[in-house]
C-alpha positions, 0 to 999 in steps of 0.5 A: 874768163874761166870759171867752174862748173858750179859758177857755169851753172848758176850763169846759164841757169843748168844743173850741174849734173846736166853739165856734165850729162853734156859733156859725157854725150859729147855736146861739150868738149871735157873741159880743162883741169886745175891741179885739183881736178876742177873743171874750168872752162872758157869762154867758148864752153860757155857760149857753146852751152848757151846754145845748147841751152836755147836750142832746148828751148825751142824743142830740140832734142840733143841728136838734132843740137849734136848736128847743128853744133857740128855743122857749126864747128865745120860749115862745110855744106848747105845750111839748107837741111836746118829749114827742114828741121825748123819747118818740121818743128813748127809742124809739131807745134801746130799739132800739139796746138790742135791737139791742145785746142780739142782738148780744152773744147773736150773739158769745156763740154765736160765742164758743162755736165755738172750742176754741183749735184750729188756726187752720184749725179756728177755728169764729169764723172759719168763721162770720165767713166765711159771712156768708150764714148769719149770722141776725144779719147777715141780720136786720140786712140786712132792719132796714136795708132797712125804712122807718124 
């Protein structure tokens, strides 16, 4: 089957202009051209974007998909550096976990400042406007400046 770029698009859900961002990157090979310069491509083009597609959708990023597609186009060594990659994104989830977490105890606690009063007496925005006291903002301040 060979199909457009427009009909690529709309069977794997990608903008056209990211297709074509793909290809320009080198994660897709140029595809073959009608007479009237239309990108076609086959099968294997699309098979080859939906697995760029699902590796996005586990927060790859297009350095990390160029090495998995070009192990997978030559196997020629160990897959054992692709459990390294996945175990350090299962690290980052979990921190972007914690991270989340204290976050949302840091709004519950500043939820729990305000009575509905005047505007002038609203708790939140007392804490919101003393970010020098904020434990929450001084733990990401210090998170931040720490050497990944």
């Amino acid at each position: 089957m060979k199909v457009k770029i427009g009909e690529l698009a709309r069977m794997t859900g990608c903008q056209v202009v990211t297709i074509r961002y793909y290809e320009k990157e080198g994660l897709l090979k140029a595809p073959e051209r009608t007479e009237g310069n239309y990108r076609l491509y086959g099968d294997d083009a699309i098979a080859r974007l939906q697995f760029i597609l699902h590796c996005r959708q586990h927060g790859m990023n297009l350095s990390e998909i160029r090495d998995l597609l070009t192990f997978s186009d030559n196997p020629t060594v160990s897959c054992d550096w692709i459990n390294t990659l996945i175990k350090k994104h299962i690290m980052d989830v979990d921190r972007q976990i914690n991270d989340l977490l204290h976050l949302k105890e840091h709004l519950k606690s500043l939820y729990d400042k305000c009575d509905g009063g005047k505007k002038s007496e609203c708790g939140i925005l007392k804490s919101l406007n003393s970010f020098e006291n904020c434990t929450y903002c001084q733990k990401m301040k210090r998170k931040k400046s720490l050497p990944q």
